[in-house]
C-alpha positions in Angstrom: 11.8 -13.8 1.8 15.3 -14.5 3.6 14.8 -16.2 7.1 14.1 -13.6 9.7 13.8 -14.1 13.3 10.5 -12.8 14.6 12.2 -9.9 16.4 14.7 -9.1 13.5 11.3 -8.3 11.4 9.9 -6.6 13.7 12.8 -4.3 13.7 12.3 -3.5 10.5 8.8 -2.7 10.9 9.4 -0.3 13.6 9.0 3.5 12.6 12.1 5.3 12.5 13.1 8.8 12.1 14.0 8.5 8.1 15.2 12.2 6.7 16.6 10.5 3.5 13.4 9.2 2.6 12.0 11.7 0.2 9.3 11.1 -2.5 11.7 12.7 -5.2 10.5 11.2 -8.8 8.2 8.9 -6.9 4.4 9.9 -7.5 2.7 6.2 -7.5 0.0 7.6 -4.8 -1.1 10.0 -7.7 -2.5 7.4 -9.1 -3.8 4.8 -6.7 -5.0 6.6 -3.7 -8.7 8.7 -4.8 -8.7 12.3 -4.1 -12.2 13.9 -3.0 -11.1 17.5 -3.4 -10.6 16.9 -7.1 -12.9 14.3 -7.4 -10.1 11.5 -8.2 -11.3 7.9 -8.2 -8.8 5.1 -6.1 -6.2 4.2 -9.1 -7.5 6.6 -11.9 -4.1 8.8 -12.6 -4.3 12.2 -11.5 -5.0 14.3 -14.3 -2.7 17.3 -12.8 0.3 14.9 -13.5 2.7 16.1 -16.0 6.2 15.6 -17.9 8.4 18.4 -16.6 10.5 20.0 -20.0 13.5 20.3 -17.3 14.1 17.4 -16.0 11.5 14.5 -18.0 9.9 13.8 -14.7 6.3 13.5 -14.2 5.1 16.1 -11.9 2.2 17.7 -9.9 0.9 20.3 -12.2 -0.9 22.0 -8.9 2.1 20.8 -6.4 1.7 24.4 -4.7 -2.0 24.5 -3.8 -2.4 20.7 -4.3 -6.3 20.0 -2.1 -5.3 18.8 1.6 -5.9 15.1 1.4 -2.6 14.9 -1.0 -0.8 17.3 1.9 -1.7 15.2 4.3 -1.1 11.5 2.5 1.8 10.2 3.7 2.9 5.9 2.8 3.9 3.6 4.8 7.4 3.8 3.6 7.8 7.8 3.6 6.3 7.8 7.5 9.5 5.9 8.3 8.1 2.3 9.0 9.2 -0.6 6.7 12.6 -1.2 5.3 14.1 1.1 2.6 13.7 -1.4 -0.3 10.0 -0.4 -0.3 10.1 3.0 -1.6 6.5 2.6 -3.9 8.3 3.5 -6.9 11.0 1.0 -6.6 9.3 -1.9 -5.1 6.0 -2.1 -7.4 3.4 -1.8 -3.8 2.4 1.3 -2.3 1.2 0.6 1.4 -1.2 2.3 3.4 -2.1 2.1 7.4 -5.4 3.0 8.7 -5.8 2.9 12.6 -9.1 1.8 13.7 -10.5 -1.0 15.9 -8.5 -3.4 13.2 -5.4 -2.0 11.9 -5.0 -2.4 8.5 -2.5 -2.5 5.9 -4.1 -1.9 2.3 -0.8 -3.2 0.0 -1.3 -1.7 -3.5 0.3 -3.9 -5.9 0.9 -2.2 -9.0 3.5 -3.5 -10.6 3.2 -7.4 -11.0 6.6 -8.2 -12.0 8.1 -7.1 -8.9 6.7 -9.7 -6.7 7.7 -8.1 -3.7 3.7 -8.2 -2.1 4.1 -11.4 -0.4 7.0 -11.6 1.6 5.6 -7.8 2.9 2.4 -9.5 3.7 4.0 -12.0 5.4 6.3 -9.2 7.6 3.3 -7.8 8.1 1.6 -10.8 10.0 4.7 -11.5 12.2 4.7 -7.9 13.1 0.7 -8.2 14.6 -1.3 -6.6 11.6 -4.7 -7.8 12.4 -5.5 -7.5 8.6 -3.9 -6.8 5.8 -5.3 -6.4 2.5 -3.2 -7.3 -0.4 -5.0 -5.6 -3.6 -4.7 -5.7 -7.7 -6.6 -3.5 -9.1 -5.3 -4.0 -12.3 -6.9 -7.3 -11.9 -9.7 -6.4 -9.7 -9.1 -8.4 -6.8 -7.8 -8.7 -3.3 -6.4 -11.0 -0.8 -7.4 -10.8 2.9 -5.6 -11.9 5.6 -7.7 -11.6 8.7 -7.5 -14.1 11.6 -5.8 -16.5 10.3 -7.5 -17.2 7.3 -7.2 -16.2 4.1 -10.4 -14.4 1.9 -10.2 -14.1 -2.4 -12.3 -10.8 -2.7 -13.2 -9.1 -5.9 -12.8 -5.0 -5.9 -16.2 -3.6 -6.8 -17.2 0.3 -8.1 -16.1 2.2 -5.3 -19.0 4.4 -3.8 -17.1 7.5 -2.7 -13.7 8.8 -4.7 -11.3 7.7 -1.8 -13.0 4.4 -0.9 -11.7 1.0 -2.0 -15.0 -2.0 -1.6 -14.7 -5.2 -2.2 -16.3 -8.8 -1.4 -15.8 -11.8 -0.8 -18.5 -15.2 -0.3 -17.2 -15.3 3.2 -14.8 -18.6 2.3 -11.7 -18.8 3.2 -9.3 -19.9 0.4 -6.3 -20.4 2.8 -5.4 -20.5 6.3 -2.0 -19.1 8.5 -0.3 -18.7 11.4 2.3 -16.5 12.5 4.8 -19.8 13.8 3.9 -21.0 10.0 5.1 -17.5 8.1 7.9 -17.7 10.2 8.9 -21.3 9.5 
């Protein structure tokens, strides 16, 4: 990640009014993010996904009375917040916010060889994420940042289709600080 100031990232971070940003040909929540309506599990593909004849794209098969929770799903990136370069389909993570007590990032990295995961984690932290959850679930773990330390968690069988579990012995593998990410 190039050297940022702390304010210059959280610039970045700040939601913006975005009309460019369009899903278009991207569809990587199809796959990661479980759908109870249609009884999707969290990074199964979406079986209404198809090759368009016109234009080779994969589509929504069921785009015009697709169930409410893919309505109503909006990223990280498409709500405005982050910087451009993180479009899902471009950078190889999807990111997700969920308000609550603890806001939390969930960072799906699907796409190894991008390597972009890290640095976003790191953003992340200066910009005063209380946790973050970096998660492979090609390999069927996850990294927590939490208070300044860092879990290794495996992903276990989710028990609901939009859910995403995991564990971890409670040991932290790592520690941080914000002045350190910076530095």
């Amino acid at each position: 990640m190039p050297e940022r100031t702390q304010n210059q990232v959280e610039q970045m971070w700040e939601r913006k009014i975005t009309p460019n940003r369009r899903c278009g040909n991207c569809n990587v929540c199809c796959t990661w993010m479980g759908v109870e309506e249609i009884k999707k599990w969290t990074g199964e593909k979406c079986r209404h996904l198809g090759r368009s004849p016109a234009t080779g794209h994969v589509n929504c098969r069921i785009y015009s009375h697709k169930p409410l929770s893919c309505s109503t799903y909006k990223c990280t990136w498409l709500e405005g917040i982050g910087p451009d370069n993180l479009r899902p389909r471009d950078s190889g993570i999807l990111l997700s916010t969920y308000p609550g007590p603890v806001c939390t990032v969930n960072i799906f990295d699907f796409d190894k060889a991008k390597d972009t995961w890290e640095g976003v984690v790191h953003q992340l932290l200066i910009v005063g994420m209380k946790e973050v959850r970096a998660i492979a679930p090609q390999h069927k773990s996850a990294l927590v940042y939490r208070e300044g330390n860092i879990y290794r968690c495996r992903l276990l069988p989710p028990a609901e289709y939009e859910s995403i579990q995991f564990e971890t012995d409670g040991i932290a593998v790592g520690h941080y600080t914000v002045k350190q990410v910076l530095d």
